[in-house]
NULUMFI-708735 format. One record per residue (C-alpha): residue in three letters; x, y, z. Coordinates in steps of 0.05 Angstrom, whole numbers, padded with zeros to 5 digits, always signed. Example, Ala and Ser with C-alpha at 12.3 -4.5 7.8 and 13.67 -1.06 7.14 Angstrom:
BEGIN
ala+00246-00090+00156 ser+00273-00021+00143 
This chain:
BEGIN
unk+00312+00882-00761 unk+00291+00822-00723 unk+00228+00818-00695 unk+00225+00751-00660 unk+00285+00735-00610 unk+00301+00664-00588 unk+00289+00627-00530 unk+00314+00577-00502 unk+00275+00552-00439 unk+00292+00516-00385 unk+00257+00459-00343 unk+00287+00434-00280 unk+00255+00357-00286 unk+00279+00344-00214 unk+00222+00386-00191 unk+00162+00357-00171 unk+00112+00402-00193 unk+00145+00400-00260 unk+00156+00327-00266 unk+00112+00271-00222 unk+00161+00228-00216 unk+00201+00264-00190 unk+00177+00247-00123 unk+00204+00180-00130 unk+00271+00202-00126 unk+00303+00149-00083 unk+00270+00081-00063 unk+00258+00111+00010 unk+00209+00165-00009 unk+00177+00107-00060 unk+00168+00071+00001 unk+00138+00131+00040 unk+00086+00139-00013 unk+00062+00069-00029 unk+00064+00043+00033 unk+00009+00079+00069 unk-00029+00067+00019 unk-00018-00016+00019 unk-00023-00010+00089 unk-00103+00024+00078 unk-00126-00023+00020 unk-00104-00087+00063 unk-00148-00066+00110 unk-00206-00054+00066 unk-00190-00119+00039 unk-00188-00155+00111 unk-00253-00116+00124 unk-00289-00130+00068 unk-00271-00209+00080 unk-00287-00216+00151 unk-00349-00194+00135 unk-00358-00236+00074 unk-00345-00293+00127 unk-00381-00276+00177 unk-00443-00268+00122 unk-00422-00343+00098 unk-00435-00362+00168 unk-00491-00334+00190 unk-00520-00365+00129 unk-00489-00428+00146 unk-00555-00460+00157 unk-00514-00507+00207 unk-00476-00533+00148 unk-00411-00564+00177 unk-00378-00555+00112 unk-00403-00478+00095 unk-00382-00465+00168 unk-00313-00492+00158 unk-00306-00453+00099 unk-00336-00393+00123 unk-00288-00400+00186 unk-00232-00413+00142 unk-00239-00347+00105 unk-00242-00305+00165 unk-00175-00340+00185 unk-00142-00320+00123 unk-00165-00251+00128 unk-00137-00245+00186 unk-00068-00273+00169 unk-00066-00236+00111 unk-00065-00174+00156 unk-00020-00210+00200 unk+00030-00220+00145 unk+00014-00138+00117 unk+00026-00112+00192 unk+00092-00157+00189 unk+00123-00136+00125 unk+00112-00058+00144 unk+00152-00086+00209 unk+00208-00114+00176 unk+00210-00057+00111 unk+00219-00006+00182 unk+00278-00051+00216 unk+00312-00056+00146 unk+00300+00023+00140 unk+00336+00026+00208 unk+00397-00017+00197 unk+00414+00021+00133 unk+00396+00085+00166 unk+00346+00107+00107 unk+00306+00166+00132 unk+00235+00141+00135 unk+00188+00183+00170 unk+00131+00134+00166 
């Protein structure tokens, strides 16, 4: 008489409340996960550095040099968003010439 039966279970690692990566399945819904949040954290980042400038030049003292480099690090900021802003412009035209379903 047997008192303990075999079994044999079975996982299904495609889903994604099994597995985590499984959410990553192609590099479009990679791409719908990640870039939101790049797109949040640059912003922090340009926030955070504008006002890092603007606190360099309100304690400038009249400084031509702190004021140049105070001005120079608000630029940056801001081209750094530029250049965030343009890349999630040109990762959406490249999702629409290969026709990848991006809902983003």
């Amino acid at each position: 008489m047997q008192l303990i039966k075999t079994v044999y279970a079975q996982v299904d690692i495609m889903n994604p409340n099994v597995n985590p990566l499984a959410k990553f399945s192609t590099i479009a819904s990679f791409t719908n996960i990640i870039t939101p949040i790049m797109m949040v954290v640059a912003g922090l980042f340009t926030l955070s550095m504008l006002l890092m400038g603007a606190f360099k030049y309100l304690t400038s003292e009249g400084n031509p040099e702190k004021i140049t480099k105070a001005q120079s690090t608000m630029w940056y900021a801001v081209i750094g968003l530029f250049l965030v802003v343009a890349s999630f412009i040109i990762t959406k035209i490249i999702g629409f010439i290969f026709k990848v379903n991006m809902p983003l």
